[in-house]
DSSP file (Angstrom, degrees, kcal/mol; ACC not computed):
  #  RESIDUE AA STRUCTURE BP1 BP2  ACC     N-H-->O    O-->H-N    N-H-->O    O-->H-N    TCO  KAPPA ALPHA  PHI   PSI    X-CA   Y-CA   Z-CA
    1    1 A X              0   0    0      0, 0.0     2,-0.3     0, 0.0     0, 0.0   0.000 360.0 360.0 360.0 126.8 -114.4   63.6  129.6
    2    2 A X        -     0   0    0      1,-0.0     2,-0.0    79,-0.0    77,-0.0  -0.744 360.0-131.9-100.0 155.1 -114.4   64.9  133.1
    3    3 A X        -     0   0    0     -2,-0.3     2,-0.2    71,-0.1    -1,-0.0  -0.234  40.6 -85.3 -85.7-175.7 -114.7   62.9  136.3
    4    4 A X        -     0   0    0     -2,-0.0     2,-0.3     2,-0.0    74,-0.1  -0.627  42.2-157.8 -78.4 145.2 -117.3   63.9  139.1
    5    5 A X        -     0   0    0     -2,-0.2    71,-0.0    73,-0.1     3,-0.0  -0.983  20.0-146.7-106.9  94.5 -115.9   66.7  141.9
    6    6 A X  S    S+     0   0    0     -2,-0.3     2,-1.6     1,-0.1    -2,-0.0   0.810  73.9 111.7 -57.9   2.9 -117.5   66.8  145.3
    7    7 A X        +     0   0    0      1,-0.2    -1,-0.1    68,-0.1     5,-0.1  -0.404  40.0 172.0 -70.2  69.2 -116.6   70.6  144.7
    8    8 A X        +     0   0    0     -2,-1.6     2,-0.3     4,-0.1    -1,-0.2   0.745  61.7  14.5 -25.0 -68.1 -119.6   72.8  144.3
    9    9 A X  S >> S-     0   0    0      1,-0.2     3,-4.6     0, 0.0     4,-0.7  -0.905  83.3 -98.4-135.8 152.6 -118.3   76.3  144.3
   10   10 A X  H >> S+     0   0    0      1,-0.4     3,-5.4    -2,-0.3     4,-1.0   0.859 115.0  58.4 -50.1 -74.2 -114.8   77.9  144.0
   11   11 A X  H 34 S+     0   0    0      1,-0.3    -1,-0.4     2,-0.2     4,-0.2   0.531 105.0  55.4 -62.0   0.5 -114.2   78.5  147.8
   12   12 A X  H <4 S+     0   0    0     -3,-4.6    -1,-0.3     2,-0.1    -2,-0.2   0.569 106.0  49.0-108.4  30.2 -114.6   75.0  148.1
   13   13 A X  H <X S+     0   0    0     -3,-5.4     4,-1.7    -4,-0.7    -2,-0.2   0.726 108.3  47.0 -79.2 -24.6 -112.2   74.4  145.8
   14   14 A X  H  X S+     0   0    0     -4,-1.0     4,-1.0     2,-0.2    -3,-0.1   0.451 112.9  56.6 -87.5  -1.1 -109.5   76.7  147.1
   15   15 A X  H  > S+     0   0    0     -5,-0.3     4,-2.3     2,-0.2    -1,-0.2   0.679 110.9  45.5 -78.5 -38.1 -110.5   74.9  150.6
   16   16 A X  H >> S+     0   0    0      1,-0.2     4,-2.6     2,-0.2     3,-0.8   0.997 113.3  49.8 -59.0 -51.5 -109.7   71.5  148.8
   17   17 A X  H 3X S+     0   0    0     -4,-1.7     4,-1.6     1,-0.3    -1,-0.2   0.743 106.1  47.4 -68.3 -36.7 -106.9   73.0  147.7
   18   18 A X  H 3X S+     0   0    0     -4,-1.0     4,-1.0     2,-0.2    -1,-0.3   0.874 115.4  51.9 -53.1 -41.5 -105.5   74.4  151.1
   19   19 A X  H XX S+     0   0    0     -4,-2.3     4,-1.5    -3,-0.8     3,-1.2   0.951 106.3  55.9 -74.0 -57.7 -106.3   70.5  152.5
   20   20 A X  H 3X S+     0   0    0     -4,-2.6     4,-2.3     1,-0.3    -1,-0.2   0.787 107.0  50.3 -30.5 -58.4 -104.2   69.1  149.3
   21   21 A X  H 3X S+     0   0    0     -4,-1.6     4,-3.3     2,-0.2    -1,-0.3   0.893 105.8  51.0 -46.0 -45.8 -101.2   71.3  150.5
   22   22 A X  H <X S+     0   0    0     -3,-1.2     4,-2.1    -4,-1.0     5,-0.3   0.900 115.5  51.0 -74.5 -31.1 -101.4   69.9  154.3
   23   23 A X  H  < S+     0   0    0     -4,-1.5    -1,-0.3     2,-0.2    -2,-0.2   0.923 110.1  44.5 -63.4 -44.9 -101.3   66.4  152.4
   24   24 A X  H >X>S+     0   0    0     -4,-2.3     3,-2.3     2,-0.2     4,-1.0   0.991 110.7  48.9 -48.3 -74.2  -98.5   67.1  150.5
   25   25 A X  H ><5S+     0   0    0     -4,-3.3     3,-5.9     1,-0.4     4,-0.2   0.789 111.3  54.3 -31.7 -68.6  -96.4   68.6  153.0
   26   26 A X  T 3<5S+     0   0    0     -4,-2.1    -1,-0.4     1,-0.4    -2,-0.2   0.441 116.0  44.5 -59.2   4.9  -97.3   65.1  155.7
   27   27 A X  T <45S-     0   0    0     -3,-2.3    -1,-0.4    -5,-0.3    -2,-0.2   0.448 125.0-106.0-113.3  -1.3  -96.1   62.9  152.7
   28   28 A X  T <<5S+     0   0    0     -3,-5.9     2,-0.6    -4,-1.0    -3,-0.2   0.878  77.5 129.1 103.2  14.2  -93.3   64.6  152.0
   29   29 A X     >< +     0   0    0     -5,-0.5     4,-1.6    -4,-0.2    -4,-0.2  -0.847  19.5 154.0-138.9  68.4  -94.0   66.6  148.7
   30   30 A X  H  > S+     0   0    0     -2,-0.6     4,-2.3     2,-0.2     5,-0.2   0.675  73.6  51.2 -86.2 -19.7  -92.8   69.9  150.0
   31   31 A X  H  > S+     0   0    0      2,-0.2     4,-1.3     3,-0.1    -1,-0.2   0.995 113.0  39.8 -39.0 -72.1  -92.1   70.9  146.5
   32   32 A X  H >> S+     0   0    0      1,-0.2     4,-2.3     2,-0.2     3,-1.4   0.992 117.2  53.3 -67.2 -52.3  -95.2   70.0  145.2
   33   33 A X  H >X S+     0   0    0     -4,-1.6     4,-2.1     2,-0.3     3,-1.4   0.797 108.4  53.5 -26.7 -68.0  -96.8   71.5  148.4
   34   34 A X  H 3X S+     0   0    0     -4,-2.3     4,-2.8     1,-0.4    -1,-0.3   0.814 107.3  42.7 -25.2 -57.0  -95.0   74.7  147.9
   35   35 A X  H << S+     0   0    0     -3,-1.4     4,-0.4    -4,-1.3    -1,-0.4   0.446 111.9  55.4 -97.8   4.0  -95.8   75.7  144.4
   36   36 A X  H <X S+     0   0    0     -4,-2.3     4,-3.6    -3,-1.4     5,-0.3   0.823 108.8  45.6 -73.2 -44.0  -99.0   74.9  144.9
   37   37 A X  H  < S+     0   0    0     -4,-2.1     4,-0.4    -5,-0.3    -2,-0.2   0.668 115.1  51.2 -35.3 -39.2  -99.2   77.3  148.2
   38   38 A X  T  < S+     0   0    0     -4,-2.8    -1,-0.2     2,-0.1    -3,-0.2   0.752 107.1  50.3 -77.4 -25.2  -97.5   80.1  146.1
   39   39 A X  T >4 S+     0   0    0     -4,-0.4     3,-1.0     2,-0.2    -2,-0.2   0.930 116.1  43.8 -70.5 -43.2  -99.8   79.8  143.3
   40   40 A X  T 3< S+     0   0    0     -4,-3.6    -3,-0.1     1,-0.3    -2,-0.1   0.705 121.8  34.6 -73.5 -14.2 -102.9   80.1  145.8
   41   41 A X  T 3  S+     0   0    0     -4,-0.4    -1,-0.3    -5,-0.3    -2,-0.2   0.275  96.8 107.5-109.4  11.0 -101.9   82.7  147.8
   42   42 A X  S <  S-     0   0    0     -3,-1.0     2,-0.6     1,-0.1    -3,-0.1   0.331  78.1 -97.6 -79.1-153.7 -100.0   84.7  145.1
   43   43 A X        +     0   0    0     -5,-0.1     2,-0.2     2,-0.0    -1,-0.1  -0.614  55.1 151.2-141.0 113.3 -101.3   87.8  143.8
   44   44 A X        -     0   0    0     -2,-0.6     3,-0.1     1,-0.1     0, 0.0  -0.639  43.1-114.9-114.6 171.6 -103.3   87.7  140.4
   45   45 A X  S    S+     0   0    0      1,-0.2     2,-0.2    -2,-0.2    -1,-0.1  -0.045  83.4  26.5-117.0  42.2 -106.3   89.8  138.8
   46   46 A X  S >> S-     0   0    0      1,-0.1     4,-1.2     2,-0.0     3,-0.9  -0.592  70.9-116.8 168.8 144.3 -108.7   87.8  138.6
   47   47 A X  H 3> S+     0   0    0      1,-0.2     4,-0.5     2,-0.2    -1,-0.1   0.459 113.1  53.3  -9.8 -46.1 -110.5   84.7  139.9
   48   48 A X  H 3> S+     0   0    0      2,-0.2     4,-2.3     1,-0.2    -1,-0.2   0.777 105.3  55.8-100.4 -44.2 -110.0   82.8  136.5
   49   49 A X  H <> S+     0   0    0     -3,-0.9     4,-2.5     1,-0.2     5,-0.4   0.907 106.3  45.2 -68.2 -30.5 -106.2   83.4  136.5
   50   50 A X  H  X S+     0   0    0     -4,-1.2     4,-2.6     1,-0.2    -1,-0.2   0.952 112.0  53.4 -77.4 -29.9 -105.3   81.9  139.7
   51   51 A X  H  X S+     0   0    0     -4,-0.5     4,-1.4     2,-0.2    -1,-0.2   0.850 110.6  51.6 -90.0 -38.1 -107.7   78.7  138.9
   52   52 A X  H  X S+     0   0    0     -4,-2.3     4,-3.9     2,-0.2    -1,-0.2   0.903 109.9  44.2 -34.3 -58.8 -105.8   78.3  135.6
   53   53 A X  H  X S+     0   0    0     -4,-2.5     4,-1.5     2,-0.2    -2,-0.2   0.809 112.7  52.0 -73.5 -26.0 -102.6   78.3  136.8
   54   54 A X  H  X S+     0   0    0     -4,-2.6     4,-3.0    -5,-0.4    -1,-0.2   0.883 110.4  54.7 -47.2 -47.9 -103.6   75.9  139.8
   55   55 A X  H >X S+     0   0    0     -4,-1.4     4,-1.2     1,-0.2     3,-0.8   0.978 106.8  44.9 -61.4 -55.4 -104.9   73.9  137.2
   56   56 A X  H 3X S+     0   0    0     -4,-3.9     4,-2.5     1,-0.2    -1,-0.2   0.880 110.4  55.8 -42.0 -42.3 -101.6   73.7  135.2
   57   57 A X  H 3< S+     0   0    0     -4,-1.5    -1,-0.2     1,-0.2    -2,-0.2   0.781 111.2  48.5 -68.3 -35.8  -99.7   73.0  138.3
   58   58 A X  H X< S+     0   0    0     -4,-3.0     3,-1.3    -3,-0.8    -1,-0.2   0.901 104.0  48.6 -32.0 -70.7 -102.0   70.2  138.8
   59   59 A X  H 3< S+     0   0    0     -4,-1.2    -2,-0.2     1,-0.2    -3,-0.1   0.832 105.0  66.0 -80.1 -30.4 -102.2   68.3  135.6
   60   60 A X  T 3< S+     0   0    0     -4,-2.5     2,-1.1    -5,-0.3    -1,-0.2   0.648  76.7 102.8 -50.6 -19.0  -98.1   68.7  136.0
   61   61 A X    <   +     0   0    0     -3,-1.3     4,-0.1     1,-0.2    -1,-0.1  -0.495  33.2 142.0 -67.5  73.4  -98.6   66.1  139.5
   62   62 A X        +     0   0    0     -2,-1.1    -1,-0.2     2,-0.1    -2,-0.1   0.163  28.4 125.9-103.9  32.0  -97.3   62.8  137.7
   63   63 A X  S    S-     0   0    0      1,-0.1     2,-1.3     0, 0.0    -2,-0.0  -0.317  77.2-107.1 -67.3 167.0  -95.5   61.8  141.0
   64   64 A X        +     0   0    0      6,-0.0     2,-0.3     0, 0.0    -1,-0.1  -0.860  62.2 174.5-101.5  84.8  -96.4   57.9  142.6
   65   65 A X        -     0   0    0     -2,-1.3   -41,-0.0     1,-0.1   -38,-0.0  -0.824  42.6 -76.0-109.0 169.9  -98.5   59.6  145.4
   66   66 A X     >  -     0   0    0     -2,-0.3     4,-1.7     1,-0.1    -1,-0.1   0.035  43.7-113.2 -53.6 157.2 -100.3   58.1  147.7
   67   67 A X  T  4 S+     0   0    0      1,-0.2     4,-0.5     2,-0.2    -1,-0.1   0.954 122.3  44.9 -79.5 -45.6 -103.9   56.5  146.3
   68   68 A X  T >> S+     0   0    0      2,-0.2     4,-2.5     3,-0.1     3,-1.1   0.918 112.9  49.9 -59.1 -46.1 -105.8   59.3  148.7
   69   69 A X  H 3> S+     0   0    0      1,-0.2     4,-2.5     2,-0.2     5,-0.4   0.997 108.2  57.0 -49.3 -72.6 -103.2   62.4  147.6
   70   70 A X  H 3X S+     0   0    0     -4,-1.7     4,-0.6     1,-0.3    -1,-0.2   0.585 105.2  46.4 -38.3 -18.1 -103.9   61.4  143.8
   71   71 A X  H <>>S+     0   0    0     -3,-1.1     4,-2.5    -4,-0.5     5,-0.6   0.762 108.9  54.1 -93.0 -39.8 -107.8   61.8  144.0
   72   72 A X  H  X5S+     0   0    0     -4,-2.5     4,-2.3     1,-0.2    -2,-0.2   0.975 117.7  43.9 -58.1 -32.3 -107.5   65.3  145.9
   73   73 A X  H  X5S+     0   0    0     -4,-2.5     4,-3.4     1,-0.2    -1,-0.2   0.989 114.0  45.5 -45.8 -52.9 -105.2   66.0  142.6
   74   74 A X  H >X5S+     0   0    0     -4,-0.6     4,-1.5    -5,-0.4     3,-0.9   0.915 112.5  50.0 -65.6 -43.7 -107.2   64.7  140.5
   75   75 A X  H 3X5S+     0   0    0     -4,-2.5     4,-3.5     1,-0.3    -1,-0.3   0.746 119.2  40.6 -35.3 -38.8 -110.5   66.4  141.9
   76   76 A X  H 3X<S+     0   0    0     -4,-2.3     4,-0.8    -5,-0.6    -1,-0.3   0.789 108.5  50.4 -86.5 -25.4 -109.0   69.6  141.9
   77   77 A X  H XX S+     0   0    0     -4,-3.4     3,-2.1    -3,-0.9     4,-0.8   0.999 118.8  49.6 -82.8 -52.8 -107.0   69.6  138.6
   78   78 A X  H 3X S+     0   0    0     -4,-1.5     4,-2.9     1,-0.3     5,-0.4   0.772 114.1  43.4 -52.6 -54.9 -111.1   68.3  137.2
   79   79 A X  H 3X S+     0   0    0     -4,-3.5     4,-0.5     1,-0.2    -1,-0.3   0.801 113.4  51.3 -62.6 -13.9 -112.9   71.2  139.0
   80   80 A X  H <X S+     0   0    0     -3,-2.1     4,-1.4    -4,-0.8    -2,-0.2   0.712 119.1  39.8-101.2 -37.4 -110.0   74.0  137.8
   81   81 A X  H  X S+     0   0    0     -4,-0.8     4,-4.0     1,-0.2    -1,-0.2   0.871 115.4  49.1-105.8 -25.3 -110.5   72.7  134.1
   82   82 A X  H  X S+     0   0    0     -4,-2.9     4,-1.7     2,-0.2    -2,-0.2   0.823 113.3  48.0 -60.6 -32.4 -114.2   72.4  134.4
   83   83 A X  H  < S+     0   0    0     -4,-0.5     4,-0.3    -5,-0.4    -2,-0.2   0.934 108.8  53.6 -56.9 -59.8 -114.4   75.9  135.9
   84   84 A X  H ><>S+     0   0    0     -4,-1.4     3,-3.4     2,-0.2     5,-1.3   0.944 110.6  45.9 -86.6 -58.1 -112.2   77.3  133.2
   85   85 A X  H ><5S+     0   0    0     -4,-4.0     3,-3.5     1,-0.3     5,-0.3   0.917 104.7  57.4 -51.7 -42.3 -114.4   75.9  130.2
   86   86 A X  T 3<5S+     0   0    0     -4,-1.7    -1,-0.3     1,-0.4    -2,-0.2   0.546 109.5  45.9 -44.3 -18.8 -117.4   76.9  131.6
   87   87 A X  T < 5S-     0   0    0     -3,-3.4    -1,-0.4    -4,-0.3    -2,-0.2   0.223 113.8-124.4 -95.7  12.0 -115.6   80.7  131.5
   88   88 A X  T < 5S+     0   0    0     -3,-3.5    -3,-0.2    -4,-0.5    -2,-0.2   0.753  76.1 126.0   7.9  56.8 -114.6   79.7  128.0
   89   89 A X      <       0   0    0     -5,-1.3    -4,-0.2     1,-0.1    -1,-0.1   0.061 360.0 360.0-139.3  23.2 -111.1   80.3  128.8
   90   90 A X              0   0    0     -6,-0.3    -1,-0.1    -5,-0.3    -5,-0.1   0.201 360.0 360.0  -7.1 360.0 -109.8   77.2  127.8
């Protein structure tokens, strides 16, 4: 079952996803903050791959973050895996 996303379209998911970073960092989750930053900014070949591996890097977030950090996760890991069925690339 997937939850609801305010995310419409891919750039503003990688927008979410840039905002998610700046969150991290100001709580302290330079880790997580990191590898998410390397994943988005890395250099893949194609659209689909980079939104996979975001995704993975996502569902991986079982830290006790803050109750605002934890929805942008959750939004994002929801739009990344909704995205990805919809390619059938499950």
């Amino acid at each position: 079952m997937f939850h609801r996303t305010p995310y419409r379209t891919v750039d503003e998911f990688y927008k979410a996803v840039e905002t998610l970073i700046q969150e991290l960092k100001a709580d302290g989750n330079t880790d997580e903050a990191s590898r998410l930053d390397a994943l988005l900014h890395g250099i893949w070949t194609t659209g689909s791959e980079v939104i996979g591996e975001l995704m993975l890097s996502l569902a991986a977030m079982k830290g006790d973050f803050p109750r605002k950090i934890r929805k942008q996760i959750d939004q994002c890991h929801c739009f990344a895996k909704r995205h990805r069925r919809i390619l059938d690339l499950n």
